[in-house]
N, C-alpha and C positions, 0 to 999 in steps of 0.2 A: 504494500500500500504506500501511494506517495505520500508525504509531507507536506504540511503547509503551512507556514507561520504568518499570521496574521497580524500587526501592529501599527496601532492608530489608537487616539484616546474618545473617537466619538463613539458611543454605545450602539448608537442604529447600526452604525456601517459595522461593524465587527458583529452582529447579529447575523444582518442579512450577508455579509461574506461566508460565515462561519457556514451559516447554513448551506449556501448556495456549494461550496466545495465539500461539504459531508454527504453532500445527496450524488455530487461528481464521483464519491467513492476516495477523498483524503481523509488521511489523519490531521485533525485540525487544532493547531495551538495558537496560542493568543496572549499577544501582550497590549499594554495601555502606553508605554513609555518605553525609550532606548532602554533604562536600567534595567527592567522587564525583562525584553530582547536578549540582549549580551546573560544574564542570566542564565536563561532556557537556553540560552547557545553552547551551554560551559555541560549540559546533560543530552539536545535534542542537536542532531543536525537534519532541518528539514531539505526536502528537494531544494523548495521557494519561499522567498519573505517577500511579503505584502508590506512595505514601507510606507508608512507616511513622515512627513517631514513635520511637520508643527506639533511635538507632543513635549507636555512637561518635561523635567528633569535632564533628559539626554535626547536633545533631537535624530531625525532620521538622516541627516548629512554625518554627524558624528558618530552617530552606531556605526553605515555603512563603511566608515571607517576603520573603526573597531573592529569591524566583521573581515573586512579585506587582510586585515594583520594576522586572522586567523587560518593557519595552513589547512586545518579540517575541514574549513566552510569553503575550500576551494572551487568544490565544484557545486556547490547551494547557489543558486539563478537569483535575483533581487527583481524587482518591481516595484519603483517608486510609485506611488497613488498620492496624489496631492491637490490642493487648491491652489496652490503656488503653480501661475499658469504662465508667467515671463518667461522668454526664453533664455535669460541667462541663468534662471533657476533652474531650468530643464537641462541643460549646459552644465551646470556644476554639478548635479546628481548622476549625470551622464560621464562624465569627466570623471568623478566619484569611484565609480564603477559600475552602476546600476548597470542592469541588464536591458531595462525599459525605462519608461516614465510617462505612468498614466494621468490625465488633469480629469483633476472631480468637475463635475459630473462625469459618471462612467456609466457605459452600460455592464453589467452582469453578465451578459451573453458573451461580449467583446472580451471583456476580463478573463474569462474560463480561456475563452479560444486561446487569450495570449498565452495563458498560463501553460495550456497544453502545447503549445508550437513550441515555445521554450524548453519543453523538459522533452520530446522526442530525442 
């Protein structure tokens, strides 16, 4: 079963992702903040993280970073999700390393697709 880590501090959207990739047949985990993240990452290594950038404590440009430093997470695919829609934020998440960078609003359908073209 794949992995999927999900992390963003709004409650809806980690509901309906959660849901939407458990019904796809993932194993689904969830953090609210970087600290969150880098935690589960120290026990879980999923396929994919669901990133978003504007969360308390340790945002999603400094996880990613944290994450990239990690040899094990090498081959785990990133997905930035964000309302941060300028293009030099998409730039610097990309730069980052992110594998994508999706701008809220999103479709759910679009989401999955990417999710699974990624991880082929």
């Amino acid at each position: 079963m794949k992995k999927i880590l999900i992390a963003d501090d709004e409650h809806k959207i980690i509901m309906t992702l959660e849901y939407a990739f458990k019904k796809a047949g993932y194993e689904v985990f969830i953090a609210r903040d970087g600290s969150e993240v880098l935690e589960l990452l120290k026990t879980e290594i999923p396929d994919i993280i669901l990133l978003d950038i504007m969360m308390p404590n340790i945002d999603g440009y400094t996880t990613l970073s944290e994450i990239k430093k990690n040899e094990n997470l090498s081959k785990t695919k990133v997905i930035f999700l964000s309302a941060k829609t300028g293009e030099a934020n998409i730039k610097k998440g990309l730069d980052l390393g992110a594998d994508d960078y999706i701008t809220k609003p999103y479709s759910i359908k679009k989401l999955t697709e990417r999710v699974e073209e990624l991880l082929k």
